[in-house]
C-alpha positions in Angstrom: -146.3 -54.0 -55.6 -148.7 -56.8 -56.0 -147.0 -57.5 -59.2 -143.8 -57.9 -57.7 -145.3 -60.0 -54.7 -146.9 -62.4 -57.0 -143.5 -63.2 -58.9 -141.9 -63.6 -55.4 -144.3 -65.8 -55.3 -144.2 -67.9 -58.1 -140.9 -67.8 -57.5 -140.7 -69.6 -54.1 -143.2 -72.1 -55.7 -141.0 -73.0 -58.5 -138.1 -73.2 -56.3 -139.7 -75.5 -53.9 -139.1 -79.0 -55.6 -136.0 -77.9 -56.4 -134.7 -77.7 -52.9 -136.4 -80.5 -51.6 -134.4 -82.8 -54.5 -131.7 -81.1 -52.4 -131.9 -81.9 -48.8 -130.7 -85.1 -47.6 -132.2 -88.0 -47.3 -129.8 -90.3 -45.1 -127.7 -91.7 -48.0 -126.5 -95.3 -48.5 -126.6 -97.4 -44.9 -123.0 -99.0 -44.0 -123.2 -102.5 -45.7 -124.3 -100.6 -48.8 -121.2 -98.2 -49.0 -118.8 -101.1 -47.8 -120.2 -102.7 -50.8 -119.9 -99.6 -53.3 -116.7 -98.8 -52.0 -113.8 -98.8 -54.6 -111.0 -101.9 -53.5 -108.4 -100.7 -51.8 -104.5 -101.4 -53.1 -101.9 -103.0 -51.5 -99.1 -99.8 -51.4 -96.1 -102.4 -50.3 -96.9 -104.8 -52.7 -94.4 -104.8 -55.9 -95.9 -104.0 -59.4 -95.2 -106.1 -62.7 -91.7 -105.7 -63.9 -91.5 -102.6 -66.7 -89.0 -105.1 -68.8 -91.2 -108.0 -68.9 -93.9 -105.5 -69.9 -91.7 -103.7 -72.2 -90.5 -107.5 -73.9 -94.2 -108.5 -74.4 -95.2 -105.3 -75.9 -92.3 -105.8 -78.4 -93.7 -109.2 -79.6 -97.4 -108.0 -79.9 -95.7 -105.4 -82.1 -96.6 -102.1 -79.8 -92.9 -100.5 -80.3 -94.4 -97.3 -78.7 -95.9 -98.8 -75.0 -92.9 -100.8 -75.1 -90.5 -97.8 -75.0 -92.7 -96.7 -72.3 -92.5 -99.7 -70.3 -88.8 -100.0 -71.3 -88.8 -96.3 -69.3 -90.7 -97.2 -66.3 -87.9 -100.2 -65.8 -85.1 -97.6 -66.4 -87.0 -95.7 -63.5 -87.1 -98.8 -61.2 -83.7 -100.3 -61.9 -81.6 -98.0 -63.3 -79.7 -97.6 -66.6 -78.3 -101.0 -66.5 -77.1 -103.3 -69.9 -80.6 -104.3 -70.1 -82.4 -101.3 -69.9 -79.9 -100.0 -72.6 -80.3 -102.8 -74.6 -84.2 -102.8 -74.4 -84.7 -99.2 -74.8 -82.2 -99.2 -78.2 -84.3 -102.2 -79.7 -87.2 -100.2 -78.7 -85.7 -97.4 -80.8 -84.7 -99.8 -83.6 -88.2 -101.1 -84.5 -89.8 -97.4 -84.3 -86.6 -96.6 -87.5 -84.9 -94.1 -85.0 -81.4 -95.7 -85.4 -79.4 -92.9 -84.4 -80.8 -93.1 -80.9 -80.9 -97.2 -81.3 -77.1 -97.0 -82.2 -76.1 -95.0 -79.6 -77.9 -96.9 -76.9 -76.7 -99.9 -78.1 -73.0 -98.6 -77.6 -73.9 -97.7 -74.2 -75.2 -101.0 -73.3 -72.1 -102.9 -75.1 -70.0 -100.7 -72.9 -71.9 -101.7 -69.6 -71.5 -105.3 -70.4 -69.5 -106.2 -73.3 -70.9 -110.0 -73.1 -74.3 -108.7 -74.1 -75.3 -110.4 -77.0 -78.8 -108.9 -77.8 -77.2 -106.0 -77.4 -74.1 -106.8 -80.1 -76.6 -108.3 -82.5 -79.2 -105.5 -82.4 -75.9 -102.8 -82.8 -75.0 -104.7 -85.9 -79.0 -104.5 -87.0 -78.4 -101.0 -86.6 -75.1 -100.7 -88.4 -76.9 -102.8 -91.6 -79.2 -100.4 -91.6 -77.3 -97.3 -91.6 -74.9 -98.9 -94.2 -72.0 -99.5 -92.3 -71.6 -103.3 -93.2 -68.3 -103.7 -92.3 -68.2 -102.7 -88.8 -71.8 -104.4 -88.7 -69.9 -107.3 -89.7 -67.3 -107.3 -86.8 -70.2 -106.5 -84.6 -71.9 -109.9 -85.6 -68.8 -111.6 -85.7 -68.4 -110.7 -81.6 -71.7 -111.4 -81.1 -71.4 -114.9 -82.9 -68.4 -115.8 -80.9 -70.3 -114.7 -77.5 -73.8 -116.8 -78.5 -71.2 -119.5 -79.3 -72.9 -119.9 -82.5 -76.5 -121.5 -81.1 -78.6 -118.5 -82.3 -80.0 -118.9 -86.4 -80.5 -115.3 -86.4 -77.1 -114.4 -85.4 -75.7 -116.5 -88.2 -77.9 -115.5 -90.9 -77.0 -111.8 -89.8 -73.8 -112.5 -90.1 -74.0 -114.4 -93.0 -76.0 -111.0 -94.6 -73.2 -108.9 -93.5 -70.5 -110.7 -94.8 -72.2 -110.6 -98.5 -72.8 -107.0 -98.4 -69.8 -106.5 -97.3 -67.9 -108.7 -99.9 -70.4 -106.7 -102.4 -69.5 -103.4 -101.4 -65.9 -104.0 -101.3 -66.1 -105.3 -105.1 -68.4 -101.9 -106.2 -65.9 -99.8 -104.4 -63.2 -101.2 -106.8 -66.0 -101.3 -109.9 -66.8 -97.8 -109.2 -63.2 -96.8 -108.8 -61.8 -98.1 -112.4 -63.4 -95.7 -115.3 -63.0 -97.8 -118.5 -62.6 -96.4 -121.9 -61.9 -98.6 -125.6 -59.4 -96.9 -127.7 -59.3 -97.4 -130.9 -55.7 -97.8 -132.2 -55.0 -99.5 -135.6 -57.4 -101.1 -138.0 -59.5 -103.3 -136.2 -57.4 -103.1 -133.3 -59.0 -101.8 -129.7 -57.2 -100.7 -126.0 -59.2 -101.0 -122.8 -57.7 -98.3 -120.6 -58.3 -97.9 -117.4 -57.6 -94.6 -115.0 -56.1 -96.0 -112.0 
């Protein structure tokens, strides 16, 4: 017994400054919580627009946060032209040009005077190697810019070459050429049409 009433002991004198580190000692006095206190927010007041957020992200190159942003608008407004068109150029810069293209289509159908949106579906269509309907798509968006934006006319430009150029290899790749030799120092070209 007096083993086990000198551990209680011990015990209870071990345990002593631990509890008093726990009792309370009055805390912080009014001015110094008001000070400590975290700001409060303003719950009626509007937050930054998710598409201006979503545009600036694009041009610091952060394709990612700006299809995030580009969300949070399409939460706040709706699917609307814009949000279509931001969220497919979104798509178009991260390489996912299925998803690009078909947002693009959805955001040329709600407005078909959209010209980011006609120029980035013809970005799209470049890509994916459809040059002559990236072409047309250009050419629309050309005529709706009424020819004031360089980069519509140089991607118009670059789709009419390739274009032109795949047109011409289609008809290369079509005509199988073969020299026929006939007489003496006589030679046929023959084609297979």
């Amino acid at each position: 017994m007096t083993r086990r009433r000198s551990v209680l002991i011990l015990g209870l004198i071990l345990g002593l400054p631990f509890l008093a580190a726990c009792q309370s000692t009055g805390g912080l006095s009014a001015s110094d919580r008001a000070r400590n206190a975290a700001p409060g927010t303003d719950t009626g007041a509007l937050g930054v627009d998710g598409l201006l957020v979503g545009h600036r992200l694009m041009e610091a190159g952060e394709f990612d946060l700006a299809l995030r942003a580009y969300l949070r608008g399409a939460s706040e407004q709706g699917l609307n032209a814009d949000v279509l068109s931001a969220l497919g150029s979104a798509n178009l810069r991260l390489g996912r040009l299925g998803q690009a293209e078909t947002l693009l289509r959805q955001a040329i159908k709600a407005d078909p005077t959209s010209v980011p949106a006609h120029n980035n579906l013809g970005v799209v269509l470049m890509e994916r190697g459809n040059s002559g309907e990236a072409r047309a798509v250009f050419q629309q968006a050309f005529a709706l810019d009424s020819g004031s934006s360089d980069s519509i006319q140089q991607n118009l430009r670059l789709a009419i070459a390739r274009s032109n150029s795949a047109v011409y290899d289609d008809q290369e790749q079509s005509h199988d050429f073969t020299l026929v030799r006939r007489d003496r120092g006589q030679y046929v070209l023959l084609s297979q049409l």
